[in-house]
N, C-alpha and C positions, 0 to 999 in steps of 0.2 A: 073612497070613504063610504064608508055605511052611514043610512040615514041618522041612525041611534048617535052615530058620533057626531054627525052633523047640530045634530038639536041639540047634544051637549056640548057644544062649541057656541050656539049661537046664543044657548039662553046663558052659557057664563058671562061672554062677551056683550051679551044686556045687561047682566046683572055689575058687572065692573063700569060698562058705560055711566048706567045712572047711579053710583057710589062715588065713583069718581067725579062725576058732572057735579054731581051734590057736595063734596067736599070744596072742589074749584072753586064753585058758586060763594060758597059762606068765606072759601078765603079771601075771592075776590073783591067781595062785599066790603069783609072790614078793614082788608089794603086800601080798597078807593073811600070810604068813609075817614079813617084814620088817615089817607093822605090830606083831606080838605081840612081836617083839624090842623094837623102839623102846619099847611100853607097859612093857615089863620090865625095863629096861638094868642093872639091879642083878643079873640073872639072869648076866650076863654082861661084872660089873665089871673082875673080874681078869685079862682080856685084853688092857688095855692094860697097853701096857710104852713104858719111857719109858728112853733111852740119851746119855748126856752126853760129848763127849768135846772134849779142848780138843788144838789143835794152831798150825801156825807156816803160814804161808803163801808164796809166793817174791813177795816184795818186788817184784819189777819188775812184777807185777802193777797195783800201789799207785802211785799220784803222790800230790804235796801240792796238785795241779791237779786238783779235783773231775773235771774235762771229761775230763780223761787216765785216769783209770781203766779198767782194760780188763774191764767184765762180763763178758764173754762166755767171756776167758779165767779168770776167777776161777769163773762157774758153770761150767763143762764142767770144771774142777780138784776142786772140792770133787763134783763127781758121779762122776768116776772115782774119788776117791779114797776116797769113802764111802756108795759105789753108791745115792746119791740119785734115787732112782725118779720124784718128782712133778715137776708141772712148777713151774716159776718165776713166784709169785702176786706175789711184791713186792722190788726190790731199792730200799735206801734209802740214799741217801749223806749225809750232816754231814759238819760239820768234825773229828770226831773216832773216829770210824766209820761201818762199813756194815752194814748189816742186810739180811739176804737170808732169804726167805721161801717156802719151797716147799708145795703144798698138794695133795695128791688125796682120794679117798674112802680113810676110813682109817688115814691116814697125813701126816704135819707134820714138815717141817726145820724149825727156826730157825738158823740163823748169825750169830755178833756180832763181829766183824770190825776189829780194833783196826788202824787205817790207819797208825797211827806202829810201834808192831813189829810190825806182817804176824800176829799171832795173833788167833786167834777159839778162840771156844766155840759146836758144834752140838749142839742137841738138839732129839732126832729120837725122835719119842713116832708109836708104831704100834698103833690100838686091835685088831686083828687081825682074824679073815674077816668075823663079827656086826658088827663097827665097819663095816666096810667095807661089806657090805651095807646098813645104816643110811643110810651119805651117802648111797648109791646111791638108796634108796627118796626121799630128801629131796631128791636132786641138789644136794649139798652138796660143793663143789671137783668139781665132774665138769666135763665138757666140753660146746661149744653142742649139740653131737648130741645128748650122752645126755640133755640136756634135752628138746630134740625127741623124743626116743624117749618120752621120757614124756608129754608132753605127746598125743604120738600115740597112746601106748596109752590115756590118759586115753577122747580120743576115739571108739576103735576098743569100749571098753566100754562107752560109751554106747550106740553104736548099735546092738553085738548084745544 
C-alpha cells in the first residue's frame, strides 16, 4: 500500500471513529437516563394530565351509510379544532358510533362519536416531556424510523 492510501484509510477510519463514538455516546446517554425514569415512574406520576371535553360535530360529515362517512374530513376537523398533534392509530365505525384513536409518545386522543346527533366526547390524556421520553426509549406509538433508529443504535453499541 502507498502511503497516500495509507493516510486515507487512517484519517477515514478517525473520522467514522469519532462520529460514531459521538453518536453511541448521546444514544447511550438517553437509554441509561430514560431507563432510571422508566425504573421510577412514580418519581414522576403527577405529570400526566388528563383533559375531557365533549362537543357537536357538522352532521354532513356522518351518513346512516357506514361506506359514506367522510374520515378524513371528520379527522382533519377534530385536529384543527382541538389541535390534535398525533397521528391516527385507529378509526372504528358501528352502527352506533365511531371511535377514533390518536397515539404518539406521550400523548393519547380518544373520541366517541355519537353518529345519530353528530356529538362526541375527547379525551386526551398527556403524560408530559418524562412520558414522552419513556415511549421513546420503548418505541411505544413512535414511528417505522424511530424504530429503526433504535434498533441501530442498539447495534452501533455493540460494535463499539
Amino acid at each position: 500500500m502507498t502511503s497516500s492510501i495509507k493516510r486515507t484509510i487512517a484519517s477515514s477510519s478517525r473520522w467514522l471513529h469519532i462520529y460514531l463514538s459521538m453518536f453511541s455516546f448521546i444514544a447511550l446517554f438517553f437509554f441509561a437516563i430514560t431507563g432510571i425514569t422508566l425504573n421510577h415512574t412514580e418519581w414522576f406520576s403527577d405529570q400526566q394530565k388528563t383533559v375531557s371535553v365533549k362537543g357537536e360535530m357538522n352532521k354532513s360529515f356522518l351518513s346512516a351509510d357506514s361506506s359514506q362517512i367522510k374520515k378524513l374530513e371528520i379527522v382533519e376537523w377534530l385536529r384543527n379544532k382541538h389541535g390534535i398533534r398525533a397521528p391516527l392509530k385507529d378509526f372504528i365505525i358501528d352502527e352506533y358510533q365511531c371511535v377514533l384513536s390518536f397515539k404518539g409518545p406521550g400523548y393519547g386522543a380518544d373520541i366517541f362519536l355519537d353518529r345519530q346527533k353528530a356529538s362526541y366526547d375527547l379525551s386526551e390524556t398527556s403524560t408530559g416531556l418524562i412520558g414522552m421520553l419513556n415511549d421513546l426509549h420503548k418505541g411505544r406509538d413512535t414511528s417505522l424510523q424511530w424504530k429503526w433508529l433504535i434498533d441501530i443504535s442498539a447495534i452501533l453499541m455493540m460494535l463499539v
